[in-house]
C-alpha angles and dihedrals in degrees: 000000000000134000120194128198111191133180122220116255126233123332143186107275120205124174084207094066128065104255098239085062099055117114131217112280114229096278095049083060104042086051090043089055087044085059096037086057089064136104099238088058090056088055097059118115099177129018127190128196142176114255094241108122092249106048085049087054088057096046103048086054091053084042094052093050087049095041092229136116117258113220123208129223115201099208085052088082122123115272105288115261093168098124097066100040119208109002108190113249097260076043101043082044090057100036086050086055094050089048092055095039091057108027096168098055129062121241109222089334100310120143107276114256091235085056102046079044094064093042102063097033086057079047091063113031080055094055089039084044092087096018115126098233091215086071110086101224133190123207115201127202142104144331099245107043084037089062093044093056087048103054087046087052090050094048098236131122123269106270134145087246087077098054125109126270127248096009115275129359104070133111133201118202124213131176114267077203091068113348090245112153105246098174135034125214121320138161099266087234089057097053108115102192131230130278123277 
């Protein structure tokens, strides 16, 4: 059976609020309701978020369509930037690409990319731990520790070119059978499932 992760799309950002309490911007919600219209959403029977504001957005629209309860997981948060507050966006990209060149050393502080890797691959073999594989499940969180797990499913070192495209909204699938990846990358309204 499938497993999603799936990062939150765009959201509202504010230099005035902390970034883990932004919420999703207008569009972020109009593409999360696209997704959430589709069959593969009617097909979740668990769905685990971080508990940022806007991961758990996300995941109350896909809930809602499944008519299930979404969980949160608080060491499922995005890598922790912290340190150097707000980074406009030409500065947060550079800054990204810096975190995933070097992943044992901070940037500025910031919580190393190999650490923030094993957190959140500790975050979702727990919640897969007791999970019945024959439930397909989402996890729903954010672009940068997404694509670290990825890349740590997939069995290839840390690196940018990994990362998601367009910035948010987009899901990756891998077997709860074997953790294999078994999709790239895709807007999470263009994914089409898998088959029953």
């Amino acid at each position: 059976m499938f497993a999603l992760y799936i990062t939150h799309p765009q959201v509202r950002v504010d230099p005035d609020i902390p970034v883990p309490q932004w919420g999703l911007s207008d569009i972020g919600v109009s593409r999360a309701r696209a997704a959430s219209a589709l069959l593969w959403v009617s097909r979740l029977r668990r769905i685990v978020s971080s508990a940022e504001i806007k991961a758990m957005e996300t995941a109350a629209i896909l809930a809602e369509a499944a008519d299930i309860d979404y969980e949160t997981v608080d060491a499922m948060h995005e890598n922790d930037r912290s340190a150097t507050g707000f980074l406009s966006p030409s500065e947060f990209e550079k800054a990204a690409d810096w975190f995933f060149a070097h992943p044992t050393e901070s940037f500025r502080g910031w919580e190393k990319a190999i650490d923030a890797q094993r957190r959140i691959v500790r975050a979702v073999e727990a919640a897969l731990a007791g999970h019945d594989p024959a439930r397909p499940i989402a996890f729903v969180g954010h672009g940068g520790v997404g694509t670290l797990l990825r890349c740590r499913l997939a069995g290839v070192l840390i690196s940018c070119s990994k990362d998601q495209p367009g910035g948010g909204g987009n899901l990756f699938a891998f077997s709860l059978a074997d953790r294999r990846v078994t999709c790239d990358w895709t807007a999470m309204e263009n994914w089409p499932g898998v088959n029953p």
